[in-house]
C-alpha positions as CSV (number, residue, x, y, z in Angstrom):
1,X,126.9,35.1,-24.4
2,X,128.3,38.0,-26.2
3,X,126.2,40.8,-27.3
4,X,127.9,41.2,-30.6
5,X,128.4,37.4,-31.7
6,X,125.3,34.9,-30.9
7,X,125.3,31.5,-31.2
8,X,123.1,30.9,-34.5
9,X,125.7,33.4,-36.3
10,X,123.9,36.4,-36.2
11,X,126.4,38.9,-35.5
12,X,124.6,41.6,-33.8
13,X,121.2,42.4,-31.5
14,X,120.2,44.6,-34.9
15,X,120.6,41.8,-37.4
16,X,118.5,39.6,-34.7
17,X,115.7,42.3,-34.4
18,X,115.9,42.5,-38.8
19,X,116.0,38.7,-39.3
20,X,112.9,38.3,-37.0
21,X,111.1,41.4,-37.8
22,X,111.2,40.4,-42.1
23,X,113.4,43.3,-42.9
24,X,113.3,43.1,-46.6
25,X,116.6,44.6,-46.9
26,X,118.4,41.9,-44.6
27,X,121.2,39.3,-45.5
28,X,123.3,37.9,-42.8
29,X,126.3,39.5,-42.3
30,X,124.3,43.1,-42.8
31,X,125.1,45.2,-39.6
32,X,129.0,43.7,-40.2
33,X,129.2,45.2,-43.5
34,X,126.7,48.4,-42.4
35,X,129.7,49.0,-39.5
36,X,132.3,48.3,-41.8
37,X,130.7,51.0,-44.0
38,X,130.4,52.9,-41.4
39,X,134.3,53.1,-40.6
40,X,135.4,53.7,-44.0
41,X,133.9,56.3,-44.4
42,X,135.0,58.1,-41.0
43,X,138.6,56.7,-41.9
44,X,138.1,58.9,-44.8
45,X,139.0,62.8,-43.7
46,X,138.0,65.7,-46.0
47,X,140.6,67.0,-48.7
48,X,142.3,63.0,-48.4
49,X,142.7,60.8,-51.2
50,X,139.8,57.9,-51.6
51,X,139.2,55.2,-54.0
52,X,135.8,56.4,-54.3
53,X,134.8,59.6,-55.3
54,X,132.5,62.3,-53.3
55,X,129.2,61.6,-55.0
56,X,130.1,57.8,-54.1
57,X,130.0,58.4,-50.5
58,X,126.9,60.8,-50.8
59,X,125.1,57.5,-52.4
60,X,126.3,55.5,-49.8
61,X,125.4,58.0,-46.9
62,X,122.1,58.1,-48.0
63,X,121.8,54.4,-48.7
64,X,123.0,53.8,-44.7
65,X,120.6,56.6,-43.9
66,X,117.2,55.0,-45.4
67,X,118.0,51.9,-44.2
68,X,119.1,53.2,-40.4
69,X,115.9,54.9,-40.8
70,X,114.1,52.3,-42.1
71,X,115.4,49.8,-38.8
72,X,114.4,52.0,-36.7
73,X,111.2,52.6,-37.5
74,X,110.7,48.7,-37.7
75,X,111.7,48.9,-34.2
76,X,109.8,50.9,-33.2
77,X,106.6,49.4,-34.6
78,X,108.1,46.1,-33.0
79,X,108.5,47.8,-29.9
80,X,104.9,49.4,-30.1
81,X,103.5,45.7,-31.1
82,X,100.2,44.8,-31.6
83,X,99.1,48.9,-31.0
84,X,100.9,50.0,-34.2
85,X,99.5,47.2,-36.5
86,X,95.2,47.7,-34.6
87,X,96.3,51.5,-35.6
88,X,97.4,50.7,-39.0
89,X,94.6,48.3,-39.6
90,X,92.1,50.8,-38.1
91,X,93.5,53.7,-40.6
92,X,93.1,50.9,-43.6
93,X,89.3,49.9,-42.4
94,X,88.6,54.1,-42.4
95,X,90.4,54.5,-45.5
96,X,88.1,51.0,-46.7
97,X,84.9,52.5,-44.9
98,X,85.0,55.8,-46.4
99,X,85.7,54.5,-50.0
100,X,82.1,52.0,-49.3
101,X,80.3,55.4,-47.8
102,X,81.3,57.4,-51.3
103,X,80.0,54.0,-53.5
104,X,77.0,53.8,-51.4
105,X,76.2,57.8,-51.7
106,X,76.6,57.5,-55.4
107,X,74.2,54.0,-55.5
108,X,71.8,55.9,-53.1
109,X,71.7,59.0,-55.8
110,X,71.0,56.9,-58.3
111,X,68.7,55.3,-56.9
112,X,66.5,58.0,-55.8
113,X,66.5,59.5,-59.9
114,X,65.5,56.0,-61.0
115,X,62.8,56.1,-58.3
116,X,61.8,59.6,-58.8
117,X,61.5,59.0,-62.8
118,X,60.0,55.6,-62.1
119,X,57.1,57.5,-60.1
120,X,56.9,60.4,-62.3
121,X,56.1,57.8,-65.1
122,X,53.8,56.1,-63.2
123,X,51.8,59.3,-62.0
124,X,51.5,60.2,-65.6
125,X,50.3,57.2,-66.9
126,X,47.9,57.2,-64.5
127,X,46.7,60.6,-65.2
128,X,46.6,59.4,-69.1
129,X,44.2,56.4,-67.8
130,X,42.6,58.9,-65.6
131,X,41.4,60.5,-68.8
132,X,39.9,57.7,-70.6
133,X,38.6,56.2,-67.7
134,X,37.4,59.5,-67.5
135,X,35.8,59.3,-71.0
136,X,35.0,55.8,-71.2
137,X,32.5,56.6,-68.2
138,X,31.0,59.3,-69.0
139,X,30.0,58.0,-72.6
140,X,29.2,54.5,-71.4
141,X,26.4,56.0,-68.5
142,X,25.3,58.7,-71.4
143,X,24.8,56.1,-74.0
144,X,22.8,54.2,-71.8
145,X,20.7,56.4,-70.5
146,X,19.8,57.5,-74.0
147,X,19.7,53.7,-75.3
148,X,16.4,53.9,-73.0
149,X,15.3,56.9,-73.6
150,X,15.1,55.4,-77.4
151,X,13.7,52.0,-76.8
152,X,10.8,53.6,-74.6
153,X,9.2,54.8,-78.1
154,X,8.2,51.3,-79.1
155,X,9.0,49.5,-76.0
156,X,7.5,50.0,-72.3
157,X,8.9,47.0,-70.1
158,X,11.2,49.0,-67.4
159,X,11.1,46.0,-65.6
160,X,12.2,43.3,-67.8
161,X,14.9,45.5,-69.3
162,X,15.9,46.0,-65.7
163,X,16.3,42.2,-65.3
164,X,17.9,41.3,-68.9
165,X,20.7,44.3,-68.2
166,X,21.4,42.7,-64.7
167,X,22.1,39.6,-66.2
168,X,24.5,40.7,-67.9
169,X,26.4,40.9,-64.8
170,X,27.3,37.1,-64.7
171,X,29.8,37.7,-67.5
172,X,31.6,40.0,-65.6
173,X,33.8,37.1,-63.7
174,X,34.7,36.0,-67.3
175,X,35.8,39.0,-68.3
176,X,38.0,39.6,-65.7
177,X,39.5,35.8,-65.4
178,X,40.4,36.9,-69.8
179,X,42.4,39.9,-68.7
180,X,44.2,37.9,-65.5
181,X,45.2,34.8,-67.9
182,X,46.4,37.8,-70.4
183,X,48.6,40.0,-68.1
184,X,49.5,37.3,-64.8
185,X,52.9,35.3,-65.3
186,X,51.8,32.9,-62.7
187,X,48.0,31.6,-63.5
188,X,45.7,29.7,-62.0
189,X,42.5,27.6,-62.8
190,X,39.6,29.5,-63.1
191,X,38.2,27.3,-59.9
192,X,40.7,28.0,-57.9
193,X,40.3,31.5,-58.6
194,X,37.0,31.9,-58.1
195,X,37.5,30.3,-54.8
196,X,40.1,32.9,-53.9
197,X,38.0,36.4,-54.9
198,X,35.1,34.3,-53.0
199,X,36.8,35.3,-50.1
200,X,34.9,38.5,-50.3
201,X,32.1,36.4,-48.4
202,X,34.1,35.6,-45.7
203,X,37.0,32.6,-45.3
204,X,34.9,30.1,-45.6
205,X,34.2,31.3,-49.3
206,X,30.8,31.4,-50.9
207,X,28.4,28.8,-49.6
208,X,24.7,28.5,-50.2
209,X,23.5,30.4,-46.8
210,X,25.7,33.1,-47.8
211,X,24.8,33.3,-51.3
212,X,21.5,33.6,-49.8
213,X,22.0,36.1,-47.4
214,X,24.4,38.1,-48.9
215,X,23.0,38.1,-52.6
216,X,19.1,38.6,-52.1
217,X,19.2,42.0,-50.2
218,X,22.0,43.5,-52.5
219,X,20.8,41.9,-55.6
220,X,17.1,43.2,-54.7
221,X,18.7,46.9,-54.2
222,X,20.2,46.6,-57.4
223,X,17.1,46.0,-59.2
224,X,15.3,48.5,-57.2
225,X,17.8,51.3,-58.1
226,X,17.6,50.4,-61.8
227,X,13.9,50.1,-62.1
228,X,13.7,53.5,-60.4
229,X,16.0,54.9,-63.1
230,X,14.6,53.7,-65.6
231,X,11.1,54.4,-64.8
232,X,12.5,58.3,-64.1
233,X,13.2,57.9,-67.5
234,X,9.7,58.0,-68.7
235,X,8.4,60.8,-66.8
236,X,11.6,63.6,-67.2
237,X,14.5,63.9,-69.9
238,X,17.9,62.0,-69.6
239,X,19.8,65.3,-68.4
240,X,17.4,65.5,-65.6
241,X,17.3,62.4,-64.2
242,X,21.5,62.2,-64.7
243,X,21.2,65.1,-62.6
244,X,18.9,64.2,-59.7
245,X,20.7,60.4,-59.7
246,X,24.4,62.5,-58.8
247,X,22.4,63.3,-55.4
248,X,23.5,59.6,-54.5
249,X,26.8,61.3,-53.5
250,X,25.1,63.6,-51.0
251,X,22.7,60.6,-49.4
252,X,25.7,58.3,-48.9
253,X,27.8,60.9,-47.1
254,X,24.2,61.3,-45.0
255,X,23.6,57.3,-44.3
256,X,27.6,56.7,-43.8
257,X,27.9,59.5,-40.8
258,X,24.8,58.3,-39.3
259,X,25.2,54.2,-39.7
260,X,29.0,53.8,-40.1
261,X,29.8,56.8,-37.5
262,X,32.3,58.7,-40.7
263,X,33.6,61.7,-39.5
264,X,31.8,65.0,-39.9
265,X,32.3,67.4,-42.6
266,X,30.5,70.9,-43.0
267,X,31.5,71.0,-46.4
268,X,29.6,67.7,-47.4
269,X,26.4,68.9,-45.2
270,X,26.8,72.1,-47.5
271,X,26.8,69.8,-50.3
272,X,23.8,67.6,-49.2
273,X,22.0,70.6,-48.8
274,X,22.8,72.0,-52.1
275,X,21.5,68.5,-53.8
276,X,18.2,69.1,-51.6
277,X,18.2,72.6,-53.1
278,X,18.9,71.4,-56.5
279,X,15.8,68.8,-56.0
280,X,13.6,70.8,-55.1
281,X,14.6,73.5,-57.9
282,X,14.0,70.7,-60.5
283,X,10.4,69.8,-59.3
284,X,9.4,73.7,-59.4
285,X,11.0,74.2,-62.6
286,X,7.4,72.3,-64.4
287,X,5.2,74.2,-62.0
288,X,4.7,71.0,-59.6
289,X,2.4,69.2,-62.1
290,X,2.0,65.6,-61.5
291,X,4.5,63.9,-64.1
292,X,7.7,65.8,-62.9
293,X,7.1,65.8,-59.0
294,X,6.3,61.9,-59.6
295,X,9.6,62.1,-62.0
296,X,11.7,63.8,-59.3
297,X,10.8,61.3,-56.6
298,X,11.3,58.2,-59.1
299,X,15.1,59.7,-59.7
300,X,15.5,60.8,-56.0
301,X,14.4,57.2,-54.8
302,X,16.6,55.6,-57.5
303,X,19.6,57.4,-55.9
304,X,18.3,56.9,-52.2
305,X,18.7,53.1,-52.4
306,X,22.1,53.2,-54.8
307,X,23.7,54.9,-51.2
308,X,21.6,52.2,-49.3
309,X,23.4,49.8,-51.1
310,X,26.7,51.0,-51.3
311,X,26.7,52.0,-47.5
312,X,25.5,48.1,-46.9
313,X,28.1,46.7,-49.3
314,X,30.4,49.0,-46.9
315,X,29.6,47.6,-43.6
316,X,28.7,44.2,-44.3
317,X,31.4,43.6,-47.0
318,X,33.7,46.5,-46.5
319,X,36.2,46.5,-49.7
320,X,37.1,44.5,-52.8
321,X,39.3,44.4,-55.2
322,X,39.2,44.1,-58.8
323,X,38.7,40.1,-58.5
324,X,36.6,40.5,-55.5
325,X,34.5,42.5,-57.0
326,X,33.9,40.7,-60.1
327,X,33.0,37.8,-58.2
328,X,30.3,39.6,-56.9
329,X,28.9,41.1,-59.5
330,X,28.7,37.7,-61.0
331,X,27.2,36.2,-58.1
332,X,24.7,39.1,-58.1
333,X,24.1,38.1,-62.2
334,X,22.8,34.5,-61.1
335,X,21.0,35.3,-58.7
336,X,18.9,37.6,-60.3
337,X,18.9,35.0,-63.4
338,X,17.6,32.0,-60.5
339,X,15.4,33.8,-58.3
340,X,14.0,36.7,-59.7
341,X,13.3,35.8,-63.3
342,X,9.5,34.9,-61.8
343,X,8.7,38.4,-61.6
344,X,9.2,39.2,-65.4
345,X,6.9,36.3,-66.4
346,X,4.0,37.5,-63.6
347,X,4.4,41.0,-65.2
348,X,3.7,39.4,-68.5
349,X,0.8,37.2,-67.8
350,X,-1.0,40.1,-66.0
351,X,-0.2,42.4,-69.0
352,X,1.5,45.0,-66.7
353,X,4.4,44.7,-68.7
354,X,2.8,43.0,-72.4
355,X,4.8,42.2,-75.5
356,X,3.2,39.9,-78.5
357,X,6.0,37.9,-80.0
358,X,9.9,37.9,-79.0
359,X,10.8,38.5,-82.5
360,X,9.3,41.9,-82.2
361,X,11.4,42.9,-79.3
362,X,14.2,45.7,-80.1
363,X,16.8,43.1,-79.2
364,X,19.6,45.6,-80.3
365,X,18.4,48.4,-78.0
366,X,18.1,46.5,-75.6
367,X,21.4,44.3,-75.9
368,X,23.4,47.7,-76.6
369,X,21.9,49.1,-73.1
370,X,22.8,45.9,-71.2
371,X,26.3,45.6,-72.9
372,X,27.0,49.7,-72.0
373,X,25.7,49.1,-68.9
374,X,28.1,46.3,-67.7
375,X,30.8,48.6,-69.5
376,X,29.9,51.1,-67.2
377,X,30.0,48.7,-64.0
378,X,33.3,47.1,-65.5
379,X,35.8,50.4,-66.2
380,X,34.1,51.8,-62.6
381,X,35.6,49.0,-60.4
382,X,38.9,48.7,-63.3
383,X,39.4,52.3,-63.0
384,X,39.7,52.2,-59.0
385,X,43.0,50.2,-59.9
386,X,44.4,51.7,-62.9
387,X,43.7,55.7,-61.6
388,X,42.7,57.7,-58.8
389,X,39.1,57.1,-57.6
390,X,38.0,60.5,-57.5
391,X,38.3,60.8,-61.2
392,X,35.6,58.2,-61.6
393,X,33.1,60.0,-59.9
394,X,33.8,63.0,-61.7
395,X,33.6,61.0,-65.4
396,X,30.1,60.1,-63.0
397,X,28.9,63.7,-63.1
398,X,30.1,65.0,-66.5
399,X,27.4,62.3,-67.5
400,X,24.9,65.6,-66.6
401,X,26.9,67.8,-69.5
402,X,27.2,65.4,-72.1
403,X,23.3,63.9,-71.9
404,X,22.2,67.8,-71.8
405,X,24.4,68.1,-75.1
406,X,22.5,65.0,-76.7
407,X,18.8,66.2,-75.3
408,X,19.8,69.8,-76.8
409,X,20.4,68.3,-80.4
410,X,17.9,65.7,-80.5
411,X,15.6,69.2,-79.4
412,X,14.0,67.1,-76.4
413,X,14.5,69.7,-73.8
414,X,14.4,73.5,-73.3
415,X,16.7,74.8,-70.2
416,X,14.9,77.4,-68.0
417,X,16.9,79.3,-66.3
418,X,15.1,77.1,-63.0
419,X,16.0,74.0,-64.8
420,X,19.7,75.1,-65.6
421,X,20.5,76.3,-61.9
422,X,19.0,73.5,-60.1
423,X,21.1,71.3,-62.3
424,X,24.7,73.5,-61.7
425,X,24.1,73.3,-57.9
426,X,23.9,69.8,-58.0
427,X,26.8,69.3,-60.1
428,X,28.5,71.6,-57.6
429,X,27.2,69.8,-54.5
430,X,28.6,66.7,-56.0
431,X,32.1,68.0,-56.5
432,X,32.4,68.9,-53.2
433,X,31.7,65.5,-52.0
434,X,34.3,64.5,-53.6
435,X,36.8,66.5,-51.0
436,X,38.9,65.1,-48.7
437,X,38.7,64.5,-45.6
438,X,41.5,67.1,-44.8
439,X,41.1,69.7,-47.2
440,X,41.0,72.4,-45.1
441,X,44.5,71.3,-43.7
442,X,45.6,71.1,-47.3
443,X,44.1,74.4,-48.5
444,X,45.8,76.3,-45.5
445,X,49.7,74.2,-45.8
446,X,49.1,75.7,-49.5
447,X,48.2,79.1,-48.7
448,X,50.8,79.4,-46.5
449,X,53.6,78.2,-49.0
450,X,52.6,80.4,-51.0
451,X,52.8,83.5,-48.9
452,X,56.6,82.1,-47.5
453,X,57.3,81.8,-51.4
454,X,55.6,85.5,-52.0
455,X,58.0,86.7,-48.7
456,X,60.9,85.6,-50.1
457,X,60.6,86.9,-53.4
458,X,60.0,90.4,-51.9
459,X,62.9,89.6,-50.0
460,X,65.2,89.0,-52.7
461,X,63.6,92.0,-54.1
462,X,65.0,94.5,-51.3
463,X,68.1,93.1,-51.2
464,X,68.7,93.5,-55.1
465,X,66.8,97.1,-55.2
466,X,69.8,98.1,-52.1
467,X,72.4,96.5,-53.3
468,X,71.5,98.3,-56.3
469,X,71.0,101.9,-54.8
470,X,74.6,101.2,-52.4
471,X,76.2,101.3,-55.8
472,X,74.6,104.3,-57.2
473,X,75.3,106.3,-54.5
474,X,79.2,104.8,-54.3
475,X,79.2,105.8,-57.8
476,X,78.2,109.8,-57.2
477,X,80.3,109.6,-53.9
478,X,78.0,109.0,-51.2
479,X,76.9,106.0,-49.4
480,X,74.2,105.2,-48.2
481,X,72.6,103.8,-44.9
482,X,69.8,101.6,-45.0
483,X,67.0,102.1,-42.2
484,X,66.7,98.8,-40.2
């Protein structure tokens, strides 16, 4: 077969090569013509007479050039084969690639300033709730306390307010299932819930042994820590016995390392021993007679068994939720209501605790301390989930401030300079309970920021001040050399 004329009419081994290889520029007949061009144009000599003009043959030179051009480098790709189209393909996929790693930087920046503004919002509105929590707290224990302090003038039944407040507590379960059917999208029956926070009691949920078993020693702790309180409340003034209760801090820290095994602290043994000191200060500041030193040990007792119990709920129950929680203060609300409402009616029949008629009870003193005192139970466990915890226990101690600024002008109380100092160190033995853990890590990463920020400020400093004096001295013709 000859080279130049094939059998299917192609007239050359180029026009073979462009017909299989998709040249977009081929027709048949193209090298024919292309060679035909081709010899016209050497035919024609320089300074002869053509048909066509110079500029002509330039645009057909040029033409015959891109498309020789053009041929070969389809040949050469063909020639290459499947290496030339992988290296194409691979310069497309990084071209691709890169284009994706730009959109996905860009997404990623955006994302991170909708996350950081998403948890600057969120640390701020806690903060805010902080606050109030804060507030609510503070003026929920202080009203309390001096709810008491005003129904003791024509009613003297520590015990049965004790009991009536604590039943209060059943309503706490209601409460909380109002707010979950007023905030949850997805609600559920109030049995089911209450079979889900009963879970607290272990997976089998609450049954009757472990109502029993669970609810009479915490429920009797309860009561004992209130009837202590409140019976404190007789023998010294509100401020006082806010005070001495804050010690609570200092005997759980005490119970937990030696029961639960918590790590050790100096700083909190430093505090425990400043609420000792404290104590003590408050029983000397009356001379030791008999109604404060029994006053002092009501309070001191009252905050002895609020750790027992809280170090018990710990290890037996370890933590709840909001739900959780609620559930058992409820549970804690019926049992009291079932079991210990006998008590009460022995106190009355032997006259230890006497009234004459229920109509001449102070019902409004005594509903108003009940109702406060759930309030105070209910924004303690809400405010674990709606702020930081530590800023409940301090709306727990400013309780000391603000009942020493009702005692002050209600004129129940003069501060000695005993009185005043044993209540301060307490105060301050209670805030530093509230450190963490690893505060003295904390305390030194901080110090040490600040001296690396304080080095390179002088640094910058030095540079500036020689930079400064090198130009100076350029100025007046000299340079000079700094001392390394």
């Amino acid at each position: 077969m000859d080279l130049k004329t094939a059998p299917n009419g192609v007239a050359t081994i180029e026009d073979r090569i462009l017909r299989i290889t998709g040249y977009y520029g081929y027709y048949p007949g193209y090298s024919t013509q292309k060679n035909t061009s081709k010899s016209s144009v050497s035919r024609c000599q320089p300074g002869a007479s053509s048909p066509n003009t110079h500029n002509g043959i330039n645009r057909q030179l040029s033409s015959l050039s891109t498309t020789e051009d053009s041929a070969v480098t389809m040949l050469e790709l063909r020639s290459r084969g499947t290496s030339g189209i992988c290296d194409y393909n691979r310069v497309e996929r990084q071209r691709s690639s890169g284009e994706v790693a730009q959109a996905n930087i860009e997404n990623n920046q955006e994302n991170q300033e909708k996350s950081w503004c998403q948890s600057c919002i969120s640390t701020f509105l806690k903060i805010v709730w902080g606050f109030l929590i804060i507030l609510s707290v503070s003026s929920s224990w202080v009203g309390t306390t001096q709810i008491v302090k005003i129904t003791y003038k024509n009613f003297h039944c520590p015990f049965f307010m004790t009991w009536f407040s604590t039943n209060w507590n059943i309503l706490f379960f209601p409460i909380y299932y109002s707010g979950y059917l007023a905030t949850a999208q997805e609600k559920q029956s109030p049995i089911k819930k209450f079979r889900e926070c009963s879970r607290i009691f272990g997976e089998d949920g609450l049954t009757l042994k472990l109502f029993l078993k669970r609810s009479a020693p915490f429920s009797i702790l309860w009561t004992l820590t209130n009837y202590l309180y409140l019976l404190a409340l007789r023998k010294l003034t509100a401020t006082d016995v806010s005070a001495l209760f804050c010690c609570n801090k200092a005997f759980v820290f005490l119970l937990s390392w030696i029961v639960l095994k918590d790590k050790f602290m100096g700083v909190r043994i430093v505090a425990a021993i400043m609420a000792i000191t404290g104590i003590v200060m408050m029983a000397y500041a009356d001379g030791f007679h008999g109604d404060s030193i029994i006053g002092v040990a009501l309070a001191v007792g009252s905050a002895s068994t609020s750790a027992l119990y809280k170090v018990l709920f710990k290890m037996f129950l370890g933590t709840a939720n909001f739900g959780e929680a609620a559930h058992f203060f409820s549970t804690l609300g019926f049992f009291n209501l079932i079991f210990i409402s006998c008590t009460p009616i022995i106190l009355y029949f032997t006259k230890v605790e006497y009234w004459s008629l229920f109509s001449t009870l102070p019902w409004g003193y005594l509903c108003g301390m009940a109702g406060l005192w759930l309030a105070f139970n209910i924004l303690v466990n809400v405010g674990v989930v709606l702020t930081y915890p530590i800023l409940i226990s301090i709306g727990t101690v400013l309780s000391v401030p603000g009942n020493a600024a009702v005692d002050l002008l209600k004129h129940e109380v003069i501060f000695s300079v005993v009185r005043l100092a044993a209540t301060i160190i307490i105060c301050i033995g209670f805030l530093l309970m509230l450190l963490p853990e690893e505060w003295d890590e904390i305390t030194l990463r901080f110090i040490n920021n600040l001296k690396e920020k304080k080095t390179e400020e002088h640094g910058e400093d030095t540079t500036e001040s020689s930079l400064y004096s090198r130009s100076r001295s350029r100025a007046n013709g000299t340079v000079s050399i700094p001392l390394s």
